[in-house]
C-alpha positions as CSV (number, residue, x, y, z in Angstrom):
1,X,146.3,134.1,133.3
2,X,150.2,134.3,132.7
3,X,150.7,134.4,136.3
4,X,148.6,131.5,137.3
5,X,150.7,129.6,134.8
6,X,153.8,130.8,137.4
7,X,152.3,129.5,140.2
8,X,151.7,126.6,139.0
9,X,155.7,126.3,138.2
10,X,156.4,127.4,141.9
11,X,154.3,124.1,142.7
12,X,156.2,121.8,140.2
13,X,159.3,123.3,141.2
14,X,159.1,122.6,144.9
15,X,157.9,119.0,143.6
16,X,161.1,118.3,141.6
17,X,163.4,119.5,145.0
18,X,162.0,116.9,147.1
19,X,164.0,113.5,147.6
20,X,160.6,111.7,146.3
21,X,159.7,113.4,144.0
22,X,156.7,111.9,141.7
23,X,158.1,113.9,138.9
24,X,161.2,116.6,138.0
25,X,160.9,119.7,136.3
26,X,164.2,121.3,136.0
27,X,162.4,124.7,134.0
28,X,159.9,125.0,136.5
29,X,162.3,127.1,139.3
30,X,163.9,129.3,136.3
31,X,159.9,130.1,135.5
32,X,158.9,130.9,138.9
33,X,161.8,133.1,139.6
34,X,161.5,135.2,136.3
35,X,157.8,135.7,137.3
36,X,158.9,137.4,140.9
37,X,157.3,133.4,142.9
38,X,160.9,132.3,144.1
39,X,162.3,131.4,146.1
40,X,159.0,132.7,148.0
41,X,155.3,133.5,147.3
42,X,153.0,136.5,149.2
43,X,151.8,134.4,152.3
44,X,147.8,133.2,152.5
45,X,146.0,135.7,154.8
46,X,144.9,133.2,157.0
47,X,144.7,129.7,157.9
48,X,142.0,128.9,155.6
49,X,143.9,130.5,152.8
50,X,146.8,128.6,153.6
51,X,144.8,125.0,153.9
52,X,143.4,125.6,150.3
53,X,147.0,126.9,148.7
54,X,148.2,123.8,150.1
55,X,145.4,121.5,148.3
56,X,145.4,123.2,145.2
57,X,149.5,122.6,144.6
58,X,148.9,118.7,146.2
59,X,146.2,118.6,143.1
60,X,148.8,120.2,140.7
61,X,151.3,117.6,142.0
62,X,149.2,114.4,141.5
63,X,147.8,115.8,138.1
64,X,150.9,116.5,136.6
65,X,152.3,112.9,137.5
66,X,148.6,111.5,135.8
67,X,149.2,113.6,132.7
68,X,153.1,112.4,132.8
69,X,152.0,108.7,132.7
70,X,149.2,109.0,130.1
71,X,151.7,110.8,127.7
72,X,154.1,108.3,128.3
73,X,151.3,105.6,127.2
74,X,149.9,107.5,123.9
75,X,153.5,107.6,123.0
76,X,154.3,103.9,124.0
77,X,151.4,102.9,121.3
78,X,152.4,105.2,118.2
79,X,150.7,108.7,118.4
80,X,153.8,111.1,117.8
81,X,151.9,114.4,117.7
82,X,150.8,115.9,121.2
83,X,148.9,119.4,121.8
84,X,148.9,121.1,125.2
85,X,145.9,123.6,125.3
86,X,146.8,126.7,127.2
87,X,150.4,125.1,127.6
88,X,151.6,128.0,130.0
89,X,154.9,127.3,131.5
90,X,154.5,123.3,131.0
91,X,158.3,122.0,130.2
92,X,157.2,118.4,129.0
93,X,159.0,119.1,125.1
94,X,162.3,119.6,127.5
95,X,162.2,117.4,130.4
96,X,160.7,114.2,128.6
97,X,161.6,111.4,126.6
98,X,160.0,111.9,123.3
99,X,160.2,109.2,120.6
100,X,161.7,110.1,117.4
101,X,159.2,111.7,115.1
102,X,157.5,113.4,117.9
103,X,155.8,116.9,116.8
104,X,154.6,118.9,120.2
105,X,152.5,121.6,119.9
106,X,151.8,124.5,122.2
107,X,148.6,126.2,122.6
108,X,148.7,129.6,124.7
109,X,148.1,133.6,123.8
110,X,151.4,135.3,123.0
111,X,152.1,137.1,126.2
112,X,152.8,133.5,128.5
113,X,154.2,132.0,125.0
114,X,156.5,135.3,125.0
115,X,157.5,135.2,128.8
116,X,158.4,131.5,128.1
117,X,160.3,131.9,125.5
118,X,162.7,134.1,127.4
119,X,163.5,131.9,130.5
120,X,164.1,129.2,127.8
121,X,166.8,131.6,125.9
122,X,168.0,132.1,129.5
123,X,168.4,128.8,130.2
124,X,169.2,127.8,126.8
125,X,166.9,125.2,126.9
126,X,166.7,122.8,124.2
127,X,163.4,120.4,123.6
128,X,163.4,116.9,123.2
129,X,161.4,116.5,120.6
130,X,160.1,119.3,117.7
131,X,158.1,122.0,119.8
132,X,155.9,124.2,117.6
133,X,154.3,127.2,119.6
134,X,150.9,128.3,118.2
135,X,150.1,132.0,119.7
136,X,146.3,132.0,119.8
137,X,143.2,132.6,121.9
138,X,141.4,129.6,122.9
139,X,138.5,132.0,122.6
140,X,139.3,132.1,119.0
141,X,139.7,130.1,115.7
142,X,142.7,128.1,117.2
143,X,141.7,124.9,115.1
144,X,142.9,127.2,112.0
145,X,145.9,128.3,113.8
146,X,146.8,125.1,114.6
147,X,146.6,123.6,111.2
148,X,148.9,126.4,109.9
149,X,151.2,125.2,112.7
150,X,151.1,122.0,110.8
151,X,149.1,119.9,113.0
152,X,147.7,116.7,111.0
153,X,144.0,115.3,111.7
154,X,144.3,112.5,109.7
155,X,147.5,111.3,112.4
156,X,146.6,110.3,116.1
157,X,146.8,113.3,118.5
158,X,147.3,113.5,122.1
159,X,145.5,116.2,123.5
160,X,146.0,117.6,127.1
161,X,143.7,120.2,128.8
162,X,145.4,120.7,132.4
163,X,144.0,123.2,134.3
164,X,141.9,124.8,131.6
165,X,138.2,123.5,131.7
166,X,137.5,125.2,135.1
167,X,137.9,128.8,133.5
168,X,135.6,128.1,130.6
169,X,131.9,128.2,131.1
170,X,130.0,125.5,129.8
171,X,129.6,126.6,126.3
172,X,132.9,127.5,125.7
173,X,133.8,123.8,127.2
174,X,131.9,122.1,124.9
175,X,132.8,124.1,121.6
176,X,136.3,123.0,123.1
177,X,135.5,119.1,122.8
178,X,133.6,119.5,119.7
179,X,136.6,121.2,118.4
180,X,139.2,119.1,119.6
181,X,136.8,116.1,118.7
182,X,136.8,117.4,114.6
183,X,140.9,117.2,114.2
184,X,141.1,113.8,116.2
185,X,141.5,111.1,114.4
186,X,140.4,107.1,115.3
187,X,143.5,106.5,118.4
188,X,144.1,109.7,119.5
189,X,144.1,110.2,123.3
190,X,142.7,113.2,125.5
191,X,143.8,114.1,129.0
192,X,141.5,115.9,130.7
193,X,141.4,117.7,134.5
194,X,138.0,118.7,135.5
195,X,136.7,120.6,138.5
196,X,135.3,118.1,141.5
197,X,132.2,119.0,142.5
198,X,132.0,121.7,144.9
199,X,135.5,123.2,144.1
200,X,134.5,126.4,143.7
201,X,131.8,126.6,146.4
202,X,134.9,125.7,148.7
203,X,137.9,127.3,147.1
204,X,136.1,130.0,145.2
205,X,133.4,131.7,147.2
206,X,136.0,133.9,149.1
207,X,138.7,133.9,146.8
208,X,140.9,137.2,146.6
209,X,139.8,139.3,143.9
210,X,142.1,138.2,140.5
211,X,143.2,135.0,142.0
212,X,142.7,131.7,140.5
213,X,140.0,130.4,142.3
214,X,138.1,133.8,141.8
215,X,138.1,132.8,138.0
216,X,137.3,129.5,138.2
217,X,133.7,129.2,136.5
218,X,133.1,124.9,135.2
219,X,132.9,121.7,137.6
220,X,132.6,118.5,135.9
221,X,129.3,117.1,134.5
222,X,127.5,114.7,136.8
223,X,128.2,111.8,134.5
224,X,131.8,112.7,132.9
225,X,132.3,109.3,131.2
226,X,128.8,109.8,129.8
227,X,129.4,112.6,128.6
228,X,133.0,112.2,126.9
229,X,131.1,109.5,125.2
230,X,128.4,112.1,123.6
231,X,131.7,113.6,121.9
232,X,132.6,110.3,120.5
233,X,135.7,109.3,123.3
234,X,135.7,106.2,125.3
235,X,136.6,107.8,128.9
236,X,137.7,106.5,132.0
237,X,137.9,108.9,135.5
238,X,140.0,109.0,138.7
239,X,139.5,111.1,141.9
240,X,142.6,113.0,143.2
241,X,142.3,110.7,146.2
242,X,142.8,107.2,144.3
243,X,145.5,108.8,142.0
244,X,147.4,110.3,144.9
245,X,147.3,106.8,147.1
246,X,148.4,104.8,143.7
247,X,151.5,107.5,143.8
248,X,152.5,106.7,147.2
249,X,151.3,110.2,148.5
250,X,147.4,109.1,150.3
251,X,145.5,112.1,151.3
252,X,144.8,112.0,155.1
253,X,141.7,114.2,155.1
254,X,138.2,112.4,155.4
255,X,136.7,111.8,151.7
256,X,134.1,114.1,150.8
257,X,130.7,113.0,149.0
258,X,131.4,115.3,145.7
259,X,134.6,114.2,145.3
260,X,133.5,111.2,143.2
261,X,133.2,110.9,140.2
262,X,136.7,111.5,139.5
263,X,138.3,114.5,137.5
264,X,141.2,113.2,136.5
265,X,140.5,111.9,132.7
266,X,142.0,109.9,130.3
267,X,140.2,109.0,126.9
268,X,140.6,107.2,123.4
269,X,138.9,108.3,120.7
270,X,137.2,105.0,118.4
């Protein structure tokens, strides 16, 4: 999964060289290049191929400017402790602007968390705020592992799941929420990225063996709101398409009839 997390810094680094760029990522090109993705990646074997690598880094694009923005809100009203589940390459403890107090923690197994932590000694990187990295399979007791980090319940937590859900199978999703729900307390904030309906029929049905899309296994629930609020979180969702017009970047292609309700989701917990 280490390598996924790669290509998803290729994406964010091609993002941050543009002149209009929604975000910048200055790590992201020094990630890609370690992992062999830069200044180039293998070419799609065909058109098709190349029409879904091209939606899937559009989606990383507008998803990483949605999680940006609702980070920069849970901070704007108090919470000071943030976890990024399966953080991979993410960069935010070094290329944001963190109040004072804030405690970030990092979520991943040790091989990505190792990989990362050389490009950062590379780069000599320093982070913005205190960055804790917890080594641990999300398969795993990684509540436990992330109290021993030092992680507080009884404080306001912003949570982000970017890219994760879709690999977990509907169990495992919802041992995640009860989870994260038990270690949340009253304010915290979740930011969520969910699978549209469809996704993998589209993307995954003849994906190359050990890509991402051949692993992808969860679309959202019918009803997402509905069911964020069976976990106890007041939710609110946004397509891909409404987030990427608000950005300034509209998607041209027709809409499609799964594409709503939205996977792009940003709760409260009361």
């Amino acid at each position: 999964m280490w390598a996924t997390a790669v290509g998803v810094a290729r994406v964010r680094a091609l993002e941050t060289e543009r002149e209009n760029a929604l975000f910048r990522d200055p790590l992201a090109r020094a990630f890609a290049a370690a992992g062999g993705l830069w200044p180039s990646s293998p070419p799609p074997a065909d058109e098709a191929a190349r029409r879904r690598r091209l939606g899937v880094a559009f989606s990383i694009v507008i998803r990483t400017k949605f999680l940006d923005d609702l980070l920069r809100e849970a901070s704007a009203s108090g919470v000071r402790q943030v976890v990024l589940l399966g953080a991979g390459m993410d960069s935010r403890a070094f290329r944001m602007a963190w109040p004072e107090g804030t405690r970030l923690f990092e979520v991943d197994t040790a091989v990505p968390l190792d990989f990362k932590a050389s490009v950062l000694r590379q780069e000599r990187a320093v982070a913005r705020c205190e960055r804790i990295t917890v080594p641990v399979d999300l398969r795993e007791d990684w509540p436990r592992a992330l109290a021993a980090a030092g992680h507080d319940p009884a404080l306001p937590t912003v949570w982000i799941a970017e890219g994760l859900l879709i690999y977990l199978p509907e169990d495992a999703v919802e041992l995640l929420l009860a989870r994260i729900g038990a270690r949340s307390a009253t304010g915290s904030r979740m930011g969520l990225t969910l699978g549209s309906r469809g996704v993998i029929e589209r993307f995954g049905a003849d994906a190359a063996p050990g890509s991402a899309a051949s692993l992808w296994v969860s679309e959202m629930p019918d009803d997402p709101v509905g069911w964020l609020a069976g976990h106890g979180w007041e939710a609110s969702g946004h397509t891909l398409r409404e987030r990427a017009a608000a950005y300034g970047r509209p998607l041209t292609t027709p809409a499609r009839r799964e594409e709503g309700p939205g996977g792009l989701i940003s709760a409260v917990r009361r």
